[in-house]
N, CA, C and O atoms as a CHARMM CRD file, in Angstrom:
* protein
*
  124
    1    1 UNK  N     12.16600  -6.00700 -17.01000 PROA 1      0.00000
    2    1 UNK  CA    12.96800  -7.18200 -17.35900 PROA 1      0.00000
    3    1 UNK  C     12.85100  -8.22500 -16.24500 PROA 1      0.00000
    4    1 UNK  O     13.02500  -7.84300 -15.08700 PROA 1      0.00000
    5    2 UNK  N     12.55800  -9.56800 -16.50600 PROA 2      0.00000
    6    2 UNK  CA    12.27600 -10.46200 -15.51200 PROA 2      0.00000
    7    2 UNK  C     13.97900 -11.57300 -14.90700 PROA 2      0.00000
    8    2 UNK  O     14.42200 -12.42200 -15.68100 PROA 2      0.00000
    9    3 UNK  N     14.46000 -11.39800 -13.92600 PROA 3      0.00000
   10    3 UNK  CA    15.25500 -11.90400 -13.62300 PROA 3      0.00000
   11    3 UNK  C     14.66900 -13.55800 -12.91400 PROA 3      0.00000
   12    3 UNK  O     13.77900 -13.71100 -12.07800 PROA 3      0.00000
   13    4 UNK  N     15.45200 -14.55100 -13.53300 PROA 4      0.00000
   14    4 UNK  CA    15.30300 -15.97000 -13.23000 PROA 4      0.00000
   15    4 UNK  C     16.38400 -16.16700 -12.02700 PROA 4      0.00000
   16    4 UNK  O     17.43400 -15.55200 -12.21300 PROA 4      0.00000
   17    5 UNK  N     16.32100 -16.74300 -11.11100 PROA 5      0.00000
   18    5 UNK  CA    16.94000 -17.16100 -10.31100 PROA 5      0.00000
   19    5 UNK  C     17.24500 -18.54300  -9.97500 PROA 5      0.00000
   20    5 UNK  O     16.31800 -19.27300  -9.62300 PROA 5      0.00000
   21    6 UNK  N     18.59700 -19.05100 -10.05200 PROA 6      0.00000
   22    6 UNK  CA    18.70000 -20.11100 -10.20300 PROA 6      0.00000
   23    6 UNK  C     20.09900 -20.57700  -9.34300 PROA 6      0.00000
   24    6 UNK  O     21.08900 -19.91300  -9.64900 PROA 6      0.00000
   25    7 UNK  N     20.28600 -21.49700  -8.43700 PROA 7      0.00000
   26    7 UNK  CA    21.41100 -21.68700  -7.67900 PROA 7      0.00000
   27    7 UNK  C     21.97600 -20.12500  -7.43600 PROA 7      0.00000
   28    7 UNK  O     23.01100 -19.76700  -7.99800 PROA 7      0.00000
   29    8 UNK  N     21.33600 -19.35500  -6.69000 PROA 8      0.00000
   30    8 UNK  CA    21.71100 -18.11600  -6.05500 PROA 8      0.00000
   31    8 UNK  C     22.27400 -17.11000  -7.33500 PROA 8      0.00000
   32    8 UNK  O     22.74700 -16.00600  -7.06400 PROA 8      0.00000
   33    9 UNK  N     22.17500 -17.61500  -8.80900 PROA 9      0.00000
   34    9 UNK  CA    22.89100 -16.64500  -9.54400 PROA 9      0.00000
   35    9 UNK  C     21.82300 -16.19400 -10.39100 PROA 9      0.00000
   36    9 UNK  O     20.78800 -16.83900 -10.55900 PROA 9      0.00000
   37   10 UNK  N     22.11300 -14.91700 -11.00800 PROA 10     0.00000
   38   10 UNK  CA    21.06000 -14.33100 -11.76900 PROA 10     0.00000
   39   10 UNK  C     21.51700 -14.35700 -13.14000 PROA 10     0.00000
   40   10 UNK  O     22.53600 -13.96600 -13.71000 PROA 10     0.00000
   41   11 UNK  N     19.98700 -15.18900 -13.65200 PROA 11     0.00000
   42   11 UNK  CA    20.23500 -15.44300 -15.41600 PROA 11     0.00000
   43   11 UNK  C     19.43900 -14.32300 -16.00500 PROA 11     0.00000
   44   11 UNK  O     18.35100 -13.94100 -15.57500 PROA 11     0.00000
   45   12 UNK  N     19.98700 -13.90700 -16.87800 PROA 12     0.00000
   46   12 UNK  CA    18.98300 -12.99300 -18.27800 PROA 12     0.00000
   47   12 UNK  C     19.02800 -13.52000 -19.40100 PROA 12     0.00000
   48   12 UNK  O     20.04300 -14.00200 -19.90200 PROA 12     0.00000
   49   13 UNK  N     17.93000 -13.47900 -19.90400 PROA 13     0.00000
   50   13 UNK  CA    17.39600 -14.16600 -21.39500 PROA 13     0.00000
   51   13 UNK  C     18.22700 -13.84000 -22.22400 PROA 13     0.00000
   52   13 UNK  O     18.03600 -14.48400 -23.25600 PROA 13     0.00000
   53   14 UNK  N     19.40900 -12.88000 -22.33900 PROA 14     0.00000
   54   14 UNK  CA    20.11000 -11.97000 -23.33900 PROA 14     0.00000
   55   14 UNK  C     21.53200 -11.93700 -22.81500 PROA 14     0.00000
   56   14 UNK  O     22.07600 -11.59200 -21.76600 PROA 14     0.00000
   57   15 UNK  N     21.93700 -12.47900 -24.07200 PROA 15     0.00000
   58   15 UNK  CA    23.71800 -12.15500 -23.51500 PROA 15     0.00000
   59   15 UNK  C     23.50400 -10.11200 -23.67300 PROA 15     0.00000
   60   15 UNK  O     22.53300  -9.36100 -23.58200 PROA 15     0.00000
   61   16 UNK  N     24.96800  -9.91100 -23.93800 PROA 16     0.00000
   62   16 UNK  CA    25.93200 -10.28400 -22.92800 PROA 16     0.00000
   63   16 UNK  C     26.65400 -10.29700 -21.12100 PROA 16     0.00000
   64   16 UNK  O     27.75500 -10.31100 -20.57000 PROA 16     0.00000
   65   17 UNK  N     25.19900 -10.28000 -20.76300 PROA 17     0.00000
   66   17 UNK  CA    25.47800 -10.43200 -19.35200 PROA 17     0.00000
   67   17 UNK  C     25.46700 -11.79400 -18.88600 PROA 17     0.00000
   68   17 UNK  O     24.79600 -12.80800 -19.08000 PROA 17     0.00000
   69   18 UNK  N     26.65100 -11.37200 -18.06500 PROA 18     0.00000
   70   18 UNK  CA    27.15000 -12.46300 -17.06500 PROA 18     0.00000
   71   18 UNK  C     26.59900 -13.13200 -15.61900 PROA 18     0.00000
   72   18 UNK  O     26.49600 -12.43200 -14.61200 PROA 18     0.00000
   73   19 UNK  N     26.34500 -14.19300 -15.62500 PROA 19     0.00000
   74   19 UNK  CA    26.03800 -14.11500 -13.94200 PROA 19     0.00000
   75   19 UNK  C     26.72600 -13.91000 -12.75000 PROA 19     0.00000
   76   19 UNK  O     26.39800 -13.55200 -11.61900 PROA 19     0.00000
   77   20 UNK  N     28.30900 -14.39800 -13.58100 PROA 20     0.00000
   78   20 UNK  CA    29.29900 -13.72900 -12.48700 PROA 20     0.00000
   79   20 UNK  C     29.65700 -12.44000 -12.44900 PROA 20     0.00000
   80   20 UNK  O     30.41600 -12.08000 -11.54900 PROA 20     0.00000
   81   21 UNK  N     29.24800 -11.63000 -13.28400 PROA 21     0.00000
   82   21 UNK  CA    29.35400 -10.36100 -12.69100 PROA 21     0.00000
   83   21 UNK  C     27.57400  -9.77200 -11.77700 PROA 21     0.00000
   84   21 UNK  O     27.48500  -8.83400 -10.98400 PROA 21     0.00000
   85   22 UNK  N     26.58000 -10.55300 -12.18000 PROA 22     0.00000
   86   22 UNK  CA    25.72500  -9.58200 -11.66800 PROA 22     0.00000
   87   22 UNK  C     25.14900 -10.31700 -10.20600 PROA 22     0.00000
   88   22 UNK  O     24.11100  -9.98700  -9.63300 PROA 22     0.00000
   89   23 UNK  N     26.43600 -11.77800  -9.60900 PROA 23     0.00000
   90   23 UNK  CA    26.04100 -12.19200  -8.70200 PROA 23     0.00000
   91   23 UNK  C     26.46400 -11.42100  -7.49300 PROA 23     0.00000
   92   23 UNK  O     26.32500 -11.95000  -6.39000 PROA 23     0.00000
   93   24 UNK  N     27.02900 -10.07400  -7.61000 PROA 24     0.00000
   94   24 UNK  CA    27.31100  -9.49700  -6.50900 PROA 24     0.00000
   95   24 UNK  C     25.88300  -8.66400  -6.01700 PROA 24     0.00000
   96   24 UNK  O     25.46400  -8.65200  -4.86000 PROA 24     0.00000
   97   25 UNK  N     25.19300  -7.91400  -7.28600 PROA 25     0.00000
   98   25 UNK  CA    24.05300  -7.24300  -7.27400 PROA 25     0.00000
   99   25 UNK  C     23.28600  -8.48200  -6.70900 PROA 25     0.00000
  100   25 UNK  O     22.87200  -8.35300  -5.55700 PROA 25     0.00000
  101   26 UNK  N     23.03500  -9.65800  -7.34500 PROA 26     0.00000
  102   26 UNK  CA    21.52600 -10.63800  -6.44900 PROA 26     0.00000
  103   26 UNK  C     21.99800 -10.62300  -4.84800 PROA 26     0.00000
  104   26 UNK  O     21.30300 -10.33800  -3.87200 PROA 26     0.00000
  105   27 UNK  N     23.56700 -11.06700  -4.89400 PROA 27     0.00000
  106   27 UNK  CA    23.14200 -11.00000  -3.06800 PROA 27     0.00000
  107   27 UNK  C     22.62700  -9.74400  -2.18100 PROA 27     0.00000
  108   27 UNK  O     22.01800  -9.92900  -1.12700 PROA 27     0.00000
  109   28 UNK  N     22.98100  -8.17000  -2.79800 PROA 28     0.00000
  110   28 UNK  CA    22.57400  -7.26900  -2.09900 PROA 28     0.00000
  111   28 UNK  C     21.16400  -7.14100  -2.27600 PROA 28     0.00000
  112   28 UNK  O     20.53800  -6.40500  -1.51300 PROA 28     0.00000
  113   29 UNK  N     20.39400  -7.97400  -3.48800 PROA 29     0.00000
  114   29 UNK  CA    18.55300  -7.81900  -3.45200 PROA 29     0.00000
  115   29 UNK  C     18.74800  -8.18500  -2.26300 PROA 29     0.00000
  116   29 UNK  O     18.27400  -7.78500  -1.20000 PROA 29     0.00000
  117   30 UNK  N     19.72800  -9.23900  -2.59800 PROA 30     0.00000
  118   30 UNK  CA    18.48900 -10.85200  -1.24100 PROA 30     0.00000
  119   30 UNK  C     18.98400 -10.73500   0.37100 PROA 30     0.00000
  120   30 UNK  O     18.70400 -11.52500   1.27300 PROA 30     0.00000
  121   31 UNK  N     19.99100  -9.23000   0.48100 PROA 31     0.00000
  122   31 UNK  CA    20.30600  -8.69800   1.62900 PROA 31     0.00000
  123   31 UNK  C     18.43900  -8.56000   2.58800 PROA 31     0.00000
  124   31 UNK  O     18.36100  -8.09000   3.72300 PROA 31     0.00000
């Protein structure tokens, strides 16, 4: 699955995910 990155938050092509929930997971990638 390809994650877009955009103003530090992570978009998916497919609801129902959120970016505010999975912006805790992008900052620990970008640890």
């Amino acid at each position: 699955m390809q994650f877009l990155e955009k103003n530090g938050m992570i978009l998916l092509p497919h609801p129902p995910y959120s970016p505010d929930l999975l912006l805790p997971v992008w900052e620990e990638l970008m640890e």
